[in-house]
C-alpha positions as CSV (number, residue, x, y, z in Angstrom):
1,X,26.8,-29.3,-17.7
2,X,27.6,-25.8,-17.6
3,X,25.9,-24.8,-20.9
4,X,23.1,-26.9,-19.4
5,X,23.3,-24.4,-15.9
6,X,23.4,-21.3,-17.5
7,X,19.9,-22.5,-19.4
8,X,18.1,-22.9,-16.5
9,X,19.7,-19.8,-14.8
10,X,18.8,-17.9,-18.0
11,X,15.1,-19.5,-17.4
12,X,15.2,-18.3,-13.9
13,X,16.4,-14.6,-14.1
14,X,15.1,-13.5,-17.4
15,X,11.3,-14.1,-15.9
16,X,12.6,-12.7,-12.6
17,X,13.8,-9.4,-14.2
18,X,11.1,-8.5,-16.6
19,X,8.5,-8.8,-13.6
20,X,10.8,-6.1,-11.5
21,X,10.7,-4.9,-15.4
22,X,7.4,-4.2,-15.9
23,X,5.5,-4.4,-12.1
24,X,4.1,-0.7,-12.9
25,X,1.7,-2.6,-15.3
26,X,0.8,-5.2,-12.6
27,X,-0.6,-2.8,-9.8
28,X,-3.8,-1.8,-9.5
29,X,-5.4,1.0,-11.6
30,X,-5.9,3.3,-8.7
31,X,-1.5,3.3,-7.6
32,X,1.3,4.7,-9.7
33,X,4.2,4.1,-8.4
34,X,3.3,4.0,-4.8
35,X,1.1,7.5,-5.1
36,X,-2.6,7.2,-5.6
37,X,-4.9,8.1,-8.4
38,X,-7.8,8.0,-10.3
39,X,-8.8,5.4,-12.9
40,X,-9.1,8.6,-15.5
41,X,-5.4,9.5,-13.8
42,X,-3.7,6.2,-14.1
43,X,-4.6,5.8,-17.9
44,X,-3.9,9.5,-19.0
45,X,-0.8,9.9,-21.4
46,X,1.7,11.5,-18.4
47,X,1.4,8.2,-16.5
48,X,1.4,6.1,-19.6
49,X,4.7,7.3,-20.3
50,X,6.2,7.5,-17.1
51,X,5.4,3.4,-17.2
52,X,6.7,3.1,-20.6
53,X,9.8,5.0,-19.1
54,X,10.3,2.5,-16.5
55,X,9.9,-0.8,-18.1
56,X,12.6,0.3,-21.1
57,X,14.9,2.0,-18.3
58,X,14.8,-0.8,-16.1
59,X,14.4,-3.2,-18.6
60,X,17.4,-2.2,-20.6
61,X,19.8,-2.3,-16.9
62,X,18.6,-5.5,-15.8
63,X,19.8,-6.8,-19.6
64,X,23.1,-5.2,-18.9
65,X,23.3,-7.1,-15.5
66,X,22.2,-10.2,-16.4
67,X,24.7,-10.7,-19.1
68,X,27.5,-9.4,-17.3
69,X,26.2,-11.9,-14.7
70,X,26.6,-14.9,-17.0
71,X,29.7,-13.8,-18.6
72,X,31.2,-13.9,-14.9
73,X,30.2,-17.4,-14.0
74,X,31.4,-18.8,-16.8
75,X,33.9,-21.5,-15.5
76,X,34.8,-19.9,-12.7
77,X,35.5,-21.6,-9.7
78,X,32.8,-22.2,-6.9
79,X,34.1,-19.7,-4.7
80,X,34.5,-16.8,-7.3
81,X,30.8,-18.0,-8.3
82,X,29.4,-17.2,-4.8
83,X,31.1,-14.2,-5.2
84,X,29.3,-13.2,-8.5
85,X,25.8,-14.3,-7.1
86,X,26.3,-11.9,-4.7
87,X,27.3,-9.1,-6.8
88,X,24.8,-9.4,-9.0
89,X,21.7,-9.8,-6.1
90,X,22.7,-6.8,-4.3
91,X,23.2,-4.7,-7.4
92,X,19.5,-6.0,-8.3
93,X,18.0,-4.9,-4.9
94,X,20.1,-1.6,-5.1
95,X,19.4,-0.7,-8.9
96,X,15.3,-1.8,-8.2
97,X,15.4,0.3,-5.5
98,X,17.0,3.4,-6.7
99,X,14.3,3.1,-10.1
100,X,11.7,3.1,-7.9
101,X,12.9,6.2,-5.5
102,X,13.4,7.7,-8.7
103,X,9.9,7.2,-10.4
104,X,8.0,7.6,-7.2
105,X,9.4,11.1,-6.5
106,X,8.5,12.2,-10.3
107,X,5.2,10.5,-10.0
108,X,4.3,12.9,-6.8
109,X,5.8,15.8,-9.4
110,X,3.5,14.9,-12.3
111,X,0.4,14.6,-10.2
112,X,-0.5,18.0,-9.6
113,X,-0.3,18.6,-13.5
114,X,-2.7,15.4,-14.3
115,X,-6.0,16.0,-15.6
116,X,-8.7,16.7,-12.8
117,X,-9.8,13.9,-11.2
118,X,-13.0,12.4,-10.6
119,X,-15.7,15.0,-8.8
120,X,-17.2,11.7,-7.1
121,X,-16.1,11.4,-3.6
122,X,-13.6,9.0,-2.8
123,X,-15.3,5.8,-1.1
124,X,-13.9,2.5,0.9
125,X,-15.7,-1.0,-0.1
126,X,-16.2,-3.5,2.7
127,X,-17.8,-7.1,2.5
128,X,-18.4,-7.7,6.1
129,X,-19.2,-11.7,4.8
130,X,-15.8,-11.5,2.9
131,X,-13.7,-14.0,5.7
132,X,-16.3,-16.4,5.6
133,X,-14.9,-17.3,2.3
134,X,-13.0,-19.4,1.2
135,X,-10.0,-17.2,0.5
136,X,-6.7,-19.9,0.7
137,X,-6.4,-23.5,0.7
138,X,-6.7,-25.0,4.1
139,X,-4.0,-25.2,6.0
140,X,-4.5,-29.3,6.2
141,X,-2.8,-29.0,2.7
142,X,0.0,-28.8,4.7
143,X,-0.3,-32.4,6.7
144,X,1.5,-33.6,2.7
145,X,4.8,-32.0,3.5
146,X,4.5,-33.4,7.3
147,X,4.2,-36.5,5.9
148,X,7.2,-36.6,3.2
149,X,9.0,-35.2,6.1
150,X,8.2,-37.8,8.4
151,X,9.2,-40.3,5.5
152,X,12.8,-38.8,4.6
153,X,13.9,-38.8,8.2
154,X,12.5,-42.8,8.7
155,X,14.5,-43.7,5.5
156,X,17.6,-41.7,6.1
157,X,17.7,-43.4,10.1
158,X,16.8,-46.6,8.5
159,X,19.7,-46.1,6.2
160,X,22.5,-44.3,8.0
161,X,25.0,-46.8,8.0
162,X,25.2,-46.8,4.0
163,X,26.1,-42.7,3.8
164,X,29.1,-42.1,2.8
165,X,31.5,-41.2,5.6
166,X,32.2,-37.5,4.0
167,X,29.2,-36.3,2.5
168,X,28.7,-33.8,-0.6
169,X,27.3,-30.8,0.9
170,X,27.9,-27.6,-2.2
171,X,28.5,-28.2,-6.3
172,X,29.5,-25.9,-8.4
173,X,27.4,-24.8,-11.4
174,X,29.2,-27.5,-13.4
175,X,28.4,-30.3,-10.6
176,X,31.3,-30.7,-9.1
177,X,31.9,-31.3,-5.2
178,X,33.2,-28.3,-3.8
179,X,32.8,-29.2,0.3
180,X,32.1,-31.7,1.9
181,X,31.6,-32.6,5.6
182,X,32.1,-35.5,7.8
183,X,29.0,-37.9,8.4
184,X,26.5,-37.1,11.5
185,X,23.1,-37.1,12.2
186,X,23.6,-33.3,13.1
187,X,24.4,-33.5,8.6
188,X,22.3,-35.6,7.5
189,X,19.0,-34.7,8.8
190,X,19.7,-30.9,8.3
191,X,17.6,-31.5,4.9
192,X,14.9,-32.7,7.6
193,X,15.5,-29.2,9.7
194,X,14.9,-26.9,6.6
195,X,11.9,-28.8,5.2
196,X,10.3,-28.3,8.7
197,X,11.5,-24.8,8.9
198,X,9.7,-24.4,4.8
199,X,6.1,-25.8,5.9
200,X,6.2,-23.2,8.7
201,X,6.6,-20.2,6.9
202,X,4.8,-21.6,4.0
203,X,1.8,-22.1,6.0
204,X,2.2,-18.8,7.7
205,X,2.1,-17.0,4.4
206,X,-1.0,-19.6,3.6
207,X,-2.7,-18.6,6.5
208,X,-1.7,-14.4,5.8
209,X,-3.5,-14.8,3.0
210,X,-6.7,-16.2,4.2
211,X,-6.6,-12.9,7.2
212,X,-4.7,-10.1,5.5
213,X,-7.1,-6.8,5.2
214,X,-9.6,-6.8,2.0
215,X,-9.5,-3.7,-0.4
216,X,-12.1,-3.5,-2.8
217,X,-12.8,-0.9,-5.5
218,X,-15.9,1.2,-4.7
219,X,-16.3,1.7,-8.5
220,X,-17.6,-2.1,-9.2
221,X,-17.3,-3.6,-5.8
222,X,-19.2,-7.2,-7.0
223,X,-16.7,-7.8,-9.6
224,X,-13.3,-6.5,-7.2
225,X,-14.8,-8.8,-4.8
226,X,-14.4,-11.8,-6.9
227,X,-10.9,-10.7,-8.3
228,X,-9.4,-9.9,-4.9
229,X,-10.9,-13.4,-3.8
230,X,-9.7,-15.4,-7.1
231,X,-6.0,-13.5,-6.4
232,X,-6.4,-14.7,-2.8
233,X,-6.8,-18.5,-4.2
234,X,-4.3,-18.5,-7.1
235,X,-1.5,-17.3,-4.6
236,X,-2.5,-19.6,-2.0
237,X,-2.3,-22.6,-4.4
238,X,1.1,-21.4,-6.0
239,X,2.1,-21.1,-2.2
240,X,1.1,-24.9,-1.5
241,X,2.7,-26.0,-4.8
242,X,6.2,-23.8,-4.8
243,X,7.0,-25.0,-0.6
244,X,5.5,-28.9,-1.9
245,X,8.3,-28.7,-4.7
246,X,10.9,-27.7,-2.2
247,X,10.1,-30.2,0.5
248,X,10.4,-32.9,-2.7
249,X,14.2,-31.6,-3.1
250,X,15.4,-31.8,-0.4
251,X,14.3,-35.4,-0.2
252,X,15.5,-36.1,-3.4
253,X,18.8,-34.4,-1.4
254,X,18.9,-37.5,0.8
255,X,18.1,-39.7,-1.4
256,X,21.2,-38.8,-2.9
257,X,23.0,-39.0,0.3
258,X,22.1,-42.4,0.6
259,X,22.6,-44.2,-2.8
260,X,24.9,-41.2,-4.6
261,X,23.4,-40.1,-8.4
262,X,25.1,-38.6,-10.9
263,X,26.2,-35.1,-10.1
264,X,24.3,-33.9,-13.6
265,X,21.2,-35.1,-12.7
266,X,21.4,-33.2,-9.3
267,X,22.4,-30.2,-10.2
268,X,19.5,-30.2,-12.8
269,X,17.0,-31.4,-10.0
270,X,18.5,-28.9,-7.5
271,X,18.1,-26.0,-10.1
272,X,15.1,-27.0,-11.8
273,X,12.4,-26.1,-8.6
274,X,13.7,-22.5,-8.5
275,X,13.1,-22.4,-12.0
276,X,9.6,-23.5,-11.6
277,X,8.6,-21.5,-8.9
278,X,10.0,-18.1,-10.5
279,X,8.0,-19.0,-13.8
280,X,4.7,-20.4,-12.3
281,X,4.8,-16.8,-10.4
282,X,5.9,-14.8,-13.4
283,X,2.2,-16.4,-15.0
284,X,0.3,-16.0,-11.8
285,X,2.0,-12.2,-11.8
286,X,0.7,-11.5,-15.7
287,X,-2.1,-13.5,-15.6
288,X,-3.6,-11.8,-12.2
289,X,-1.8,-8.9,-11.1
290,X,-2.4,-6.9,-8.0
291,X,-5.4,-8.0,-6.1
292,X,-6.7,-9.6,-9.1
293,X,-6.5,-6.4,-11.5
294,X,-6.0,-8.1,-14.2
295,X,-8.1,-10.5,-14.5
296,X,-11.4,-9.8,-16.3
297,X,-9.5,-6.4,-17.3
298,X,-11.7,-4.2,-19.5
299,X,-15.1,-5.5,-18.4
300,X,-16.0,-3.0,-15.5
301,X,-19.2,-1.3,-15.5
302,X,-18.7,2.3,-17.2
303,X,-19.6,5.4,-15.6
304,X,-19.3,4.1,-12.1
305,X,-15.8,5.6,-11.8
306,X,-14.9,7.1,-8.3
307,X,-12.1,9.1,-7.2
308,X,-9.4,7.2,-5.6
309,X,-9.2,7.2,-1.3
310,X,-6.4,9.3,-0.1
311,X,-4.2,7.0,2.2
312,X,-1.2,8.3,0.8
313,X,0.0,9.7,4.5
314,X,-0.1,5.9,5.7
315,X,2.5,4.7,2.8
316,X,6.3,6.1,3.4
317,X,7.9,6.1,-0.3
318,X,4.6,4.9,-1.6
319,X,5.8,1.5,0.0
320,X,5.9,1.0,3.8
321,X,2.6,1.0,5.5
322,X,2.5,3.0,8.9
323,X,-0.7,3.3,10.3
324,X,-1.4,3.4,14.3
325,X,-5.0,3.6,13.6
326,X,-5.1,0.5,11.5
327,X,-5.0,-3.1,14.0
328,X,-4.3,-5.0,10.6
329,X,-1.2,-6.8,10.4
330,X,-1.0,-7.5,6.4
331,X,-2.0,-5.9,3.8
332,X,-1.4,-5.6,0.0
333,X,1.4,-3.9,-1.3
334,X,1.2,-0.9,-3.3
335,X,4.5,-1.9,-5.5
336,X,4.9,-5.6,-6.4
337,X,2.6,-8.3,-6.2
338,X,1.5,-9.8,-2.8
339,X,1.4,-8.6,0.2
340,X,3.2,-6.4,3.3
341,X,2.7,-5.4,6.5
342,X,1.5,-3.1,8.9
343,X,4.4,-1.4,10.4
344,X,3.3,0.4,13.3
345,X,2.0,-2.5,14.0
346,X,4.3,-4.8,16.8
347,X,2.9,-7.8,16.0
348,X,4.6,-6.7,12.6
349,X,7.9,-6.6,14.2
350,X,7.6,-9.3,16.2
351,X,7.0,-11.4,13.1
352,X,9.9,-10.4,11.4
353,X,12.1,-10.7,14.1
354,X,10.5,-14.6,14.7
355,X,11.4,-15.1,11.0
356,X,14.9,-13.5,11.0
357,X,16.0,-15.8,14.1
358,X,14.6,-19.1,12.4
359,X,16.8,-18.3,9.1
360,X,19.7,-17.5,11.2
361,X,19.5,-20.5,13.4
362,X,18.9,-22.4,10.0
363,X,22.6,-20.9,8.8
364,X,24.4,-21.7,11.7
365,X,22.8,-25.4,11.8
366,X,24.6,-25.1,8.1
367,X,28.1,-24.4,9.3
């Protein structure tokens, strides 16, 4: 069962890694490395290698890490595993982190000695008809996960009196019980608590991605229109799918309180949805890229090139969006694929705070 865990964690990481690996190929044309440029900018040979740089650099650590990573786990105990996991997700966040700091301040080096850019002035599409299409899935999409919901906690109330008295509650990579915790309803329908908790964040970020602000390219604003709206729908589907596949695990979790399985075929179940979700968004990621950049690459019009709109004062480190000016509360990120917000914002803040409190009332429920 171990060989068997490492697989799927090898399944989950390696996708995970090359898309922090190579996300200065996913961004739009008109962003390198949080800065803004030109199409003619973005695909001169300075910026080509400064990409180049960063996927082997990056590439090449991660590599490092990852192996390291599995080397650790390897039959160690649970607690020593937690341990690892850790480790090796804060030296990810710290290492992404410092790459970028790193290639953002020689980007803004490099672009005073890039070829001139575009004499045509720099201009903002808008669709003022954009909202009125259908950007996401509707948010009734969600009524599915109400209803499995509503179905685990029936079948685990109609069949309380056949848990276990101490039930399984963490396994180790190779399946084996490593804490348990004595039967109450307080336990048992936690599963319930965090599926509830999933639908309604999942259906915020649904719904963020119906409202957050439009950015078209002036250059071909017909065909960025129908990326930015095909990116809009692909994400909102892999949203639906991803929180759907979670719900259905942590059923299967209680189904497994209820009439125990074997520990194998758990652990598999238990690890196989993260694997899914990081490789259906590794595809969407490649497949679609920033605001729908890469789909249809190649086929703009030619000659209608303008120069890219200087917002750069609004982006701190070419990542955090600060703008008084702007009432938007989401908008696309400049590094990575999705979406951010609005900082100077307070809605912004108030979200965040909202969503902190939910996952720490969700870990204390866990104790």
């Amino acid at each position: 069962m171990m060989l068997l865990s490492m697989l799927l964690l090898l399944l989950m990481f390696v996708p995970l890694l090359a898309t922090l690996a190579f996300m200065p190929y996913l961004t739009r044309n008109t962003v390198s490395f949080g800065v803004s440029v030109s199409e003619e900018q973005y695909e001169s040979e300075p910026i080509r290698r400064l990409r180049r740089q960063y996927a082997v650099m990056s590439g090449a650590i991660y590599s490092l890490l990852l192996i390291a990573c599995l080397i650790s786990l390897w039959n160690k105990d649970e607690n020593t595993q937690g341990v690892v996991f850790s480790v090796f997700v804060g030296l990810t966040i710290v290492i992404s982190t410092a790459l970028y700091l790193i290639f953002y301040s020689r980007m803004k080096q490099i672009r005073p000695t890039l070829p001139a850019a575009s004499s045509a002035p720099g201009l903002l599409a808008v669709d003022t008809g954009f909202r009125r299409q259908k950007l996401a899935l509707s948010g009734k999409w969600f009524l599915i996960h109400a209803v499995i919901i509503a179905a685990s906690v029936a079948l685990t109330l109609s069949h309380y009196a056949a848990i276990p008295d101490l039930v399984a509650m963490k396994f180790d990579l190779s399946g084996q019980v490593v804490s348990t915790a004595a039967k109450s309803y307080r336990i048992v329908l936690f599963p319930n608590v965090m599926q509830v908790i999933m639908t309604v964040l999942f259906w915020f970020v649904n719904w963020s991605i119906q409202h957050s602000k439009q950015q078209l390219q002036a250059s071909d604003p017909e065909r960025s229109l129908r990326q930015n709206a095909m990116f809009r729908r692909r994400w909102s589907v892999f949203t639906l799918a991803s929180s759907l596949a979670l719900i259905l695990m942590f059923s299967f979790i209680q189904v497994n309180m209820i009439r125990p399985m074997d520990q194998n075929v758990l652990t598999l179940v238990s690890m196989a949805v993260p694997v899914f979700i990081v490789l259906f968004a590794l595809v969407l990621s490649f497949t679609t890229g920033q605001g729908g950049s890469r789909i249809g690459r190649g086929s703009g019009v030619a000659g209608t090139r303008t120069a890219a709109v200087q917002d750069d004062r609004h982006w701190k480190l070419g990542a955090i969006y600060f703008n008084p000016q702007d009432p938007t509360i989401f908008v696309e990120k400049r590094t990575g694929i999705g979406w951010t917000m609005n900082f100077a914002n307070p809605i912004s803040w108030i979200t965040l705070l909202g969503i902190f409190a939910v996952i720490a009332w969700s870990a204390w429920l866990a104790k």
